[in-house]
Each structure stands twice: as structure tokens, then as C-alpha cells.
HTML snippet that shows the backbone in 3Dmol.js (N, CA, C, O; Angstrom):
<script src="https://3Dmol.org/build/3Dmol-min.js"></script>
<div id="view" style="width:600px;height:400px;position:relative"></div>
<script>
const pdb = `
ATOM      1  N   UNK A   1     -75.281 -62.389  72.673  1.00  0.00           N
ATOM      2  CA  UNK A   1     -76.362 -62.107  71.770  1.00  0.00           C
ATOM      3  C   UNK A   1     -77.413 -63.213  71.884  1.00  0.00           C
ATOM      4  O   UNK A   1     -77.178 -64.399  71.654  1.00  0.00           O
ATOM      5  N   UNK A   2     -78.787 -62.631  72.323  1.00  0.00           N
ATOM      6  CA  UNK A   2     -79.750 -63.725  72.081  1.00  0.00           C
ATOM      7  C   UNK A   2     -80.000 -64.584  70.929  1.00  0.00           C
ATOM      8  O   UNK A   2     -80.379 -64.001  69.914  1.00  0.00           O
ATOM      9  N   UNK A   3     -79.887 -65.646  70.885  1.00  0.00           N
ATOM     10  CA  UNK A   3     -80.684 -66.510  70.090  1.00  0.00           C
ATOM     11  C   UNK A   3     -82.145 -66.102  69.651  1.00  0.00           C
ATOM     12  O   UNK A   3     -82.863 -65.534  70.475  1.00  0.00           O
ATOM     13  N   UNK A   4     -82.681 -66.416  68.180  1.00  0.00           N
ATOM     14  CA  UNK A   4     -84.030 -66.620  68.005  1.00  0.00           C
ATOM     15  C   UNK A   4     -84.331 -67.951  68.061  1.00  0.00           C
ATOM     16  O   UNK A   4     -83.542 -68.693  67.475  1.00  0.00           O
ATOM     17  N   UNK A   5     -85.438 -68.538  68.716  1.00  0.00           N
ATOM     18  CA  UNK A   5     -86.206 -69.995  68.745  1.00  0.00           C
ATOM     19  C   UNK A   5     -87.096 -69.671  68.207  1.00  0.00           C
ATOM     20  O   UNK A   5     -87.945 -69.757  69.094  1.00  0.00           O
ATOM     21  N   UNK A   6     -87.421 -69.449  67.644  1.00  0.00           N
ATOM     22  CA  UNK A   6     -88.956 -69.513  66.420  1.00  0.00           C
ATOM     23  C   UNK A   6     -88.673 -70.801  65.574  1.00  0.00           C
ATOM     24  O   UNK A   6     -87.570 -71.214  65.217  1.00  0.00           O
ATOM     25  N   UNK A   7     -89.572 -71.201  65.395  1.00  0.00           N
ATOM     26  CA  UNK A   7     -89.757 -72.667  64.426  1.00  0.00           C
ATOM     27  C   UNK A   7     -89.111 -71.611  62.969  1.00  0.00           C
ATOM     28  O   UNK A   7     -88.797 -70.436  62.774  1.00  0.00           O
ATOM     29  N   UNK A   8     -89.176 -72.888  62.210  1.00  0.00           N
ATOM     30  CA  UNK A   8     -88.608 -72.438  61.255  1.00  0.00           C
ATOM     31  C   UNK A   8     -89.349 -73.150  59.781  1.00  0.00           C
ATOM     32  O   UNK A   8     -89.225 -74.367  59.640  1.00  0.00           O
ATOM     33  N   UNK A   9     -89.944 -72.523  58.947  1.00  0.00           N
ATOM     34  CA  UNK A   9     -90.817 -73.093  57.598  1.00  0.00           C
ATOM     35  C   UNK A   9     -90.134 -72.733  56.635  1.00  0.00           C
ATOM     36  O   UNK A   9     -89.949 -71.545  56.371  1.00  0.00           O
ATOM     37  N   UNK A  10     -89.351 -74.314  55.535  1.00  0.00           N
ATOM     38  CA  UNK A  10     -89.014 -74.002  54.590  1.00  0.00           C
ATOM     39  C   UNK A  10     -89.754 -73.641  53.335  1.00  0.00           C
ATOM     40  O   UNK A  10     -90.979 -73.580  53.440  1.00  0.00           O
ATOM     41  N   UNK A  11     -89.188 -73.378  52.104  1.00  0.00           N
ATOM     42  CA  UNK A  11     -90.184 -73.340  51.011  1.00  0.00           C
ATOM     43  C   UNK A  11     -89.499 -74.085  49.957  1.00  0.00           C
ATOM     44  O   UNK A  11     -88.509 -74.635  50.439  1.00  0.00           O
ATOM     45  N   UNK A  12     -89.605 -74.270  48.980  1.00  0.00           N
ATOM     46  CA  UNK A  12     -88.927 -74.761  47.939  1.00  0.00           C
ATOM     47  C   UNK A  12     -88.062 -74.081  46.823  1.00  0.00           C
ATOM     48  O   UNK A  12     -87.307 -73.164  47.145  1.00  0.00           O
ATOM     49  N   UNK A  13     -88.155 -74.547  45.372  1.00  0.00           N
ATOM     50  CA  UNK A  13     -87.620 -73.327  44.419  1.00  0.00           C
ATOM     51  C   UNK A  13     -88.530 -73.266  43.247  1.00  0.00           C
ATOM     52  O   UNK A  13     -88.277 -72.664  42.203  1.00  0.00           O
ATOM     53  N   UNK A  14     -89.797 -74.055  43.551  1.00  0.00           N
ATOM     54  CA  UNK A  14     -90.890 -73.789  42.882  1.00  0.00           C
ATOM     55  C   UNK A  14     -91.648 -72.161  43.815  1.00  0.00           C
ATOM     56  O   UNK A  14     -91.316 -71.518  44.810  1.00  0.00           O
ATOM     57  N   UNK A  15     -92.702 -72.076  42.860  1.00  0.00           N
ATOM     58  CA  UNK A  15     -93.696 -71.474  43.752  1.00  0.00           C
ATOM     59  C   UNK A  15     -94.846 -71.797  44.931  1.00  0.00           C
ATOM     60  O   UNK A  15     -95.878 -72.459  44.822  1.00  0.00           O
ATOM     61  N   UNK A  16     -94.459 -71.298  45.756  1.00  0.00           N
ATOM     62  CA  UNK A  16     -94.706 -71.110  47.396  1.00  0.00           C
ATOM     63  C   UNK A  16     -95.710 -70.444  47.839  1.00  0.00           C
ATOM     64  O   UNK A  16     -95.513 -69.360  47.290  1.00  0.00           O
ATOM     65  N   UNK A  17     -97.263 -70.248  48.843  1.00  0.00           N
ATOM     66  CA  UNK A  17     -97.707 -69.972  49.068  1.00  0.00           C
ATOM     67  C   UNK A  17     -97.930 -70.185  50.331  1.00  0.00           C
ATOM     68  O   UNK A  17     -98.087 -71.348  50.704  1.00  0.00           O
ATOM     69  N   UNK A  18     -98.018 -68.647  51.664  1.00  0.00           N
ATOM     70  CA  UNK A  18     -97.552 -69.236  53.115  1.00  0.00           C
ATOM     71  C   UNK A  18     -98.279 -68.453  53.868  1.00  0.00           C
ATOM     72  O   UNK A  18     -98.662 -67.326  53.553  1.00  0.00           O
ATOM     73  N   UNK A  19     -98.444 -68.892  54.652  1.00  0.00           N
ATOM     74  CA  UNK A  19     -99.864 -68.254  55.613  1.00  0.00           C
ATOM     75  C   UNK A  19     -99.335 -68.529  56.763  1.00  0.00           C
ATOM     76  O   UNK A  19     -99.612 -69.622  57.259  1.00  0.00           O
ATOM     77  N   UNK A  20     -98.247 -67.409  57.634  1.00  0.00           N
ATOM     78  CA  UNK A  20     -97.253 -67.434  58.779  1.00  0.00           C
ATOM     79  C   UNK A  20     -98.421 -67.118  59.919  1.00  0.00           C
ATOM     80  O   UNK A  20     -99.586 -66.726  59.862  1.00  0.00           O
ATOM     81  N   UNK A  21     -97.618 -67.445  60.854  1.00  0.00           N
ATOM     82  CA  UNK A  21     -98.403 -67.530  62.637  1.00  0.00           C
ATOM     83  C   UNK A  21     -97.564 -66.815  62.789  1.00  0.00           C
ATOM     84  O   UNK A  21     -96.667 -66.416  62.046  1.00  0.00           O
ATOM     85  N   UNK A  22     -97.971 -66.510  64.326  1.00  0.00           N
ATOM     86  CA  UNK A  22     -96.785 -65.890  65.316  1.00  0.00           C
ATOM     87  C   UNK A  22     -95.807 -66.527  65.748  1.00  0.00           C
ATOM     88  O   UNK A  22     -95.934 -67.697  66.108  1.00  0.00           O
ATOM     89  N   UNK A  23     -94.610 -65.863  65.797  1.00  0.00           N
ATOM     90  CA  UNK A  23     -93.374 -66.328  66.367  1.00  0.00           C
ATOM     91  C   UNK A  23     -92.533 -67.276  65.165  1.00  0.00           C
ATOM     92  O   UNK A  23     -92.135 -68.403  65.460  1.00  0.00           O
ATOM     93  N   UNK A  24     -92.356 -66.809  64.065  1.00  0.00           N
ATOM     94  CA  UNK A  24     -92.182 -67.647  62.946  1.00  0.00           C
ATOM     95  C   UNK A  24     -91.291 -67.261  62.079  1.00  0.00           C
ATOM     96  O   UNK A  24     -91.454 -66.098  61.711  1.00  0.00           O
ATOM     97  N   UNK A  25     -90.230 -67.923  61.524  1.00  0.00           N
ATOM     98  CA  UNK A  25     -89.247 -67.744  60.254  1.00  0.00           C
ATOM     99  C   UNK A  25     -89.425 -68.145  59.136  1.00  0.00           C
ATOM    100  O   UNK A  25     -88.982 -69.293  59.165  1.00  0.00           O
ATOM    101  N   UNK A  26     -89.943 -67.860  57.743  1.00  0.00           N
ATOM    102  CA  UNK A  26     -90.403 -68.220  56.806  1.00  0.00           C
ATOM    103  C   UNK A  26     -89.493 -67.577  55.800  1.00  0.00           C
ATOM    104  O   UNK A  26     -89.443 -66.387  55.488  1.00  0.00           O
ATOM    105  N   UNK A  27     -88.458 -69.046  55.146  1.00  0.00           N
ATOM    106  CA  UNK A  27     -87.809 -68.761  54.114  1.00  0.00           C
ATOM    107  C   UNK A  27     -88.657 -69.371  52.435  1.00  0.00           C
ATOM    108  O   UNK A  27     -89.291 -70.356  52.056  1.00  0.00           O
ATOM    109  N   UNK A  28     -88.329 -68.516  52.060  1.00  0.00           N
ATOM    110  CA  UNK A  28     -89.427 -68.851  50.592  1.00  0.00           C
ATOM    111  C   UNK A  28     -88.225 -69.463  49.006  1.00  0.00           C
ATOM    112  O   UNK A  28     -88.671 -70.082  48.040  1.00  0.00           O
ATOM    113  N   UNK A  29     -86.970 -69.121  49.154  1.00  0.00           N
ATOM    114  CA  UNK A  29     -86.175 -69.766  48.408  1.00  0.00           C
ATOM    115  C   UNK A  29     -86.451 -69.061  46.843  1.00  0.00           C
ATOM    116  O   UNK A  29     -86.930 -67.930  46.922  1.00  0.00           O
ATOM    117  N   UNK A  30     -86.270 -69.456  45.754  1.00  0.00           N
ATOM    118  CA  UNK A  30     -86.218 -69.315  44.698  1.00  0.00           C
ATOM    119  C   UNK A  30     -88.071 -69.300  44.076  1.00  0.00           C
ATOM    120  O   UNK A  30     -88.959 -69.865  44.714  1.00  0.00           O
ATOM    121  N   UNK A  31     -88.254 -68.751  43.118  1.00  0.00           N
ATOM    122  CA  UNK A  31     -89.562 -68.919  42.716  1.00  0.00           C
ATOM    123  C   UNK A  31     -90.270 -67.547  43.119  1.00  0.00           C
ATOM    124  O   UNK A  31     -89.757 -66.621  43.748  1.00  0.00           O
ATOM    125  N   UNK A  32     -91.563 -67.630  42.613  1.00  0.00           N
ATOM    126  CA  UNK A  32     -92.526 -66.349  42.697  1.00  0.00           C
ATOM    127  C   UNK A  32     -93.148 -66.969  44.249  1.00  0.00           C
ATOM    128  O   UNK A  32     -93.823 -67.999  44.219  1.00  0.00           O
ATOM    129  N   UNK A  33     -92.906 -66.360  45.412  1.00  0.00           N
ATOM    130  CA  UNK A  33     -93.932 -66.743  46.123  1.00  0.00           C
ATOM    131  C   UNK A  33     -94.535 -65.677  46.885  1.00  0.00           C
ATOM    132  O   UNK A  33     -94.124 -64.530  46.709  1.00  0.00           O
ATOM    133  N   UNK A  34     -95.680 -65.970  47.908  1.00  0.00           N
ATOM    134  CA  UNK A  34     -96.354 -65.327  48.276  1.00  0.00           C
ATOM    135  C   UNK A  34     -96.404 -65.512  49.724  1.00  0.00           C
ATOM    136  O   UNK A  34     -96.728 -66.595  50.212  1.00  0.00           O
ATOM    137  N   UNK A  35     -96.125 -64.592  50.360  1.00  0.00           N
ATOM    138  CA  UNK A  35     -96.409 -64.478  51.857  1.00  0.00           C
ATOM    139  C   UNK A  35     -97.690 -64.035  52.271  1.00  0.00           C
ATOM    140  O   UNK A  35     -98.227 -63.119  51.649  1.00  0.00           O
ATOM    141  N   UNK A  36     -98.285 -64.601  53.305  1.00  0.00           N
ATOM    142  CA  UNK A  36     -99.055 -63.777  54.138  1.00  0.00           C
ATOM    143  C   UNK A  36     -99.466 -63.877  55.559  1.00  0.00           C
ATOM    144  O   UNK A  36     -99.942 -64.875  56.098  1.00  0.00           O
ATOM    145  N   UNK A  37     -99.205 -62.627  56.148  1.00  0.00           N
ATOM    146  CA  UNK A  37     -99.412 -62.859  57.592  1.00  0.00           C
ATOM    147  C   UNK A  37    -100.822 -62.684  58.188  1.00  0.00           C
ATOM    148  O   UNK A  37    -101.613 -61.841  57.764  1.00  0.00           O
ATOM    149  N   UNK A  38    -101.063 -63.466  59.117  1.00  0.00           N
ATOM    150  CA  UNK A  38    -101.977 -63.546  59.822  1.00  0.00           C
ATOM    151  C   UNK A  38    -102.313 -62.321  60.859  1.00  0.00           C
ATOM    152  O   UNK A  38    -101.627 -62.333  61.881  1.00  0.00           O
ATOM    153  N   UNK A  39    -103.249 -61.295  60.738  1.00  0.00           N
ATOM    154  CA  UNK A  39    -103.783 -59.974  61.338  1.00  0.00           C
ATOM    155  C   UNK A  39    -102.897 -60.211  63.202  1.00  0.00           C
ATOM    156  O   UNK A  39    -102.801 -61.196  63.935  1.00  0.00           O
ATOM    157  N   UNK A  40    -102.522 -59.076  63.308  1.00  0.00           N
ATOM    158  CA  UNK A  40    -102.430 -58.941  65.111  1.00  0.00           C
ATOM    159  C   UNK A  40    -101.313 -60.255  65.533  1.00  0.00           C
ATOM    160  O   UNK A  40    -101.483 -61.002  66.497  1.00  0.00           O
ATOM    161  N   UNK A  41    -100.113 -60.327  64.530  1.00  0.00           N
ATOM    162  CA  UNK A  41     -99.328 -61.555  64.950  1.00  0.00           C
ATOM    163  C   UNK A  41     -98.150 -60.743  65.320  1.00  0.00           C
ATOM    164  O   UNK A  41     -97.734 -59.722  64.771  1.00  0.00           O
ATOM    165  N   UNK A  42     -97.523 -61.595  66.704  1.00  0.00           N
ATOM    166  CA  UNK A  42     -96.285 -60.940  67.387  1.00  0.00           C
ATOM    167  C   UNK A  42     -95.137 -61.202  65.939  1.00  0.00           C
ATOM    168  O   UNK A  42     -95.315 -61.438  64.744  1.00  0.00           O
ATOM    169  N   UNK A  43     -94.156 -61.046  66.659  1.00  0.00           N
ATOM    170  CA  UNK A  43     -92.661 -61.826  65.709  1.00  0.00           C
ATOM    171  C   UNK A  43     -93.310 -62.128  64.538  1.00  0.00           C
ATOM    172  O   UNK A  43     -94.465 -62.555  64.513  1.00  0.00           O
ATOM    173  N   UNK A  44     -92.594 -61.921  63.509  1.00  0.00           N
ATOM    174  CA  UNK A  44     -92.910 -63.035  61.973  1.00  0.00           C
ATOM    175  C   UNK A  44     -92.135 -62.559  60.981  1.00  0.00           C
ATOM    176  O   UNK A  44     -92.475 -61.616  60.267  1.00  0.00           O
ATOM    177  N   UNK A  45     -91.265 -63.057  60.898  1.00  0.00           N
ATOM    178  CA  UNK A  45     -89.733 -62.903  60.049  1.00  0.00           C
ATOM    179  C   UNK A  45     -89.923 -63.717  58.381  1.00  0.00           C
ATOM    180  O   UNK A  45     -89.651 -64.917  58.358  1.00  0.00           O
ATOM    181  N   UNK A  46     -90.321 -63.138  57.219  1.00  0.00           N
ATOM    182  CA  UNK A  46     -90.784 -63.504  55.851  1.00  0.00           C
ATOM    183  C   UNK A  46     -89.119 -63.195  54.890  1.00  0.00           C
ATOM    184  O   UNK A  46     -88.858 -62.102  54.386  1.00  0.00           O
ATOM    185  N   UNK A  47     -88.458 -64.059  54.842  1.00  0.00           N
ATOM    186  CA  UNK A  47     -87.668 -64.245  53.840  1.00  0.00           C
ATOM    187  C   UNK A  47     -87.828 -64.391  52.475  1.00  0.00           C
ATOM    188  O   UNK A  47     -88.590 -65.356  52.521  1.00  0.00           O
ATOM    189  N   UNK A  48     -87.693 -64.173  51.310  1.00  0.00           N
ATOM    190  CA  UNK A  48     -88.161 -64.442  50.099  1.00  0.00           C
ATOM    191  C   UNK A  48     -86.279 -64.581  49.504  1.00  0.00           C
ATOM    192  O   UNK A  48     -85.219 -64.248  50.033  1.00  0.00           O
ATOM    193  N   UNK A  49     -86.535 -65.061  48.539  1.00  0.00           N
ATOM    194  CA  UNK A  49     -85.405 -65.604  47.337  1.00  0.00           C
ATOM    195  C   UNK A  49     -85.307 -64.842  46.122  1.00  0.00           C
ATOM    196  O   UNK A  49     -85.737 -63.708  45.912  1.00  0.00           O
ATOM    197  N   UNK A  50     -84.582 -65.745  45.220  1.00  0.00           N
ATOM    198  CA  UNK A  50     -85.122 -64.734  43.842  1.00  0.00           C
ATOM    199  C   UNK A  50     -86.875 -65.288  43.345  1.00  0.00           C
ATOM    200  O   UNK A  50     -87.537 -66.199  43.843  1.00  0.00           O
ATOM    201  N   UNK A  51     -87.113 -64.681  42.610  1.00  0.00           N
ATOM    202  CA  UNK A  51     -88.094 -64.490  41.816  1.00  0.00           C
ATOM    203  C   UNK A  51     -88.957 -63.270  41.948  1.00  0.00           C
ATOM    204  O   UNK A  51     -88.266 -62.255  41.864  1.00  0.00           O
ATOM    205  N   UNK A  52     -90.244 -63.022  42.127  1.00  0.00           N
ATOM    206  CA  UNK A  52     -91.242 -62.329  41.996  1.00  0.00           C
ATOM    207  C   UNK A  52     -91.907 -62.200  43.281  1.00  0.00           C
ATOM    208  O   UNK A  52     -93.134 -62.128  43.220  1.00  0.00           O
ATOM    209  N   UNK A  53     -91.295 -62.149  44.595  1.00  0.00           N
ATOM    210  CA  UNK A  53     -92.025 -62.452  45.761  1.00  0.00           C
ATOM    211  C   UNK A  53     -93.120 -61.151  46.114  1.00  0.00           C
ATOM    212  O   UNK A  53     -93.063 -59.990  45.709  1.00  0.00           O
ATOM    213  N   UNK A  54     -94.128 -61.796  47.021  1.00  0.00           N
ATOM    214  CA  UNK A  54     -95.579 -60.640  47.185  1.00  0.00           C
ATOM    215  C   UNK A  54     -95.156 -61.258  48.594  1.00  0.00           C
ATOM    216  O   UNK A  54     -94.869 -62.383  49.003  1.00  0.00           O
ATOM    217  N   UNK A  55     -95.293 -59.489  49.345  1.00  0.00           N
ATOM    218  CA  UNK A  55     -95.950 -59.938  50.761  1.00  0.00           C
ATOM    219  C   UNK A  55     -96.836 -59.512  51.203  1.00  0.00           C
ATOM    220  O   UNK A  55     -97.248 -59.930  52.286  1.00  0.00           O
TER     221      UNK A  55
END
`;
const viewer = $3Dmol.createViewer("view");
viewer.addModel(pdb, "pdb");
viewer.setStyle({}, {cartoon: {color: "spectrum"}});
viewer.zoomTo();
viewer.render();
</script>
């Protein structure tokens, strides 16, 4: 099974606000947070936690 190498961006267990690239793992943890991806991006893997998450 392949591996993923994508960098990897944590978040905290406050609230989070994230503005992902291509090729990217974005865990958001606990809290209300907010994802958003950048138009025409390959790969981009948005994890969220508990709270209130927007993507």
C-alpha cells in the first residue's frame, strides 16, 4: 500500500482558520474551525474534530 507524503498542518483545540495548498493534510482538532481550499488544487485532505467545523 502506498504511502501519502503530503506535508502535514496541525491545528489546535481552540478555533482554527486554514487556507490549504495542494498536496496537503489538514487536521483541525477540537474547536469551531474553518477550512478553505484554494480554487483548482490537486490532493487536499481537510480533517476537522469536534466542534462546529465549515468547509
Amino acid at each position: 500500500m502506498a504511502r501519502l507524503r503530503f506535508p502535514h498542518v496541525y491545528g489546535t483545540n481552540s478555533h482554527d482558520e486554514f487556507i490549504t495548498g495542494d498536496n496537503q493534510i489538514t487536521f483541525g482538532y477540537a474547536g469551531n474551525d474553518s477550512f478553505t481550499s484554494y480554487s483548482y488544487t490537486d490532493y487536499n485532505f481537510m480533517v476537522g474534530g469536534k466542534g462546529d467545523d465549515h468547509y
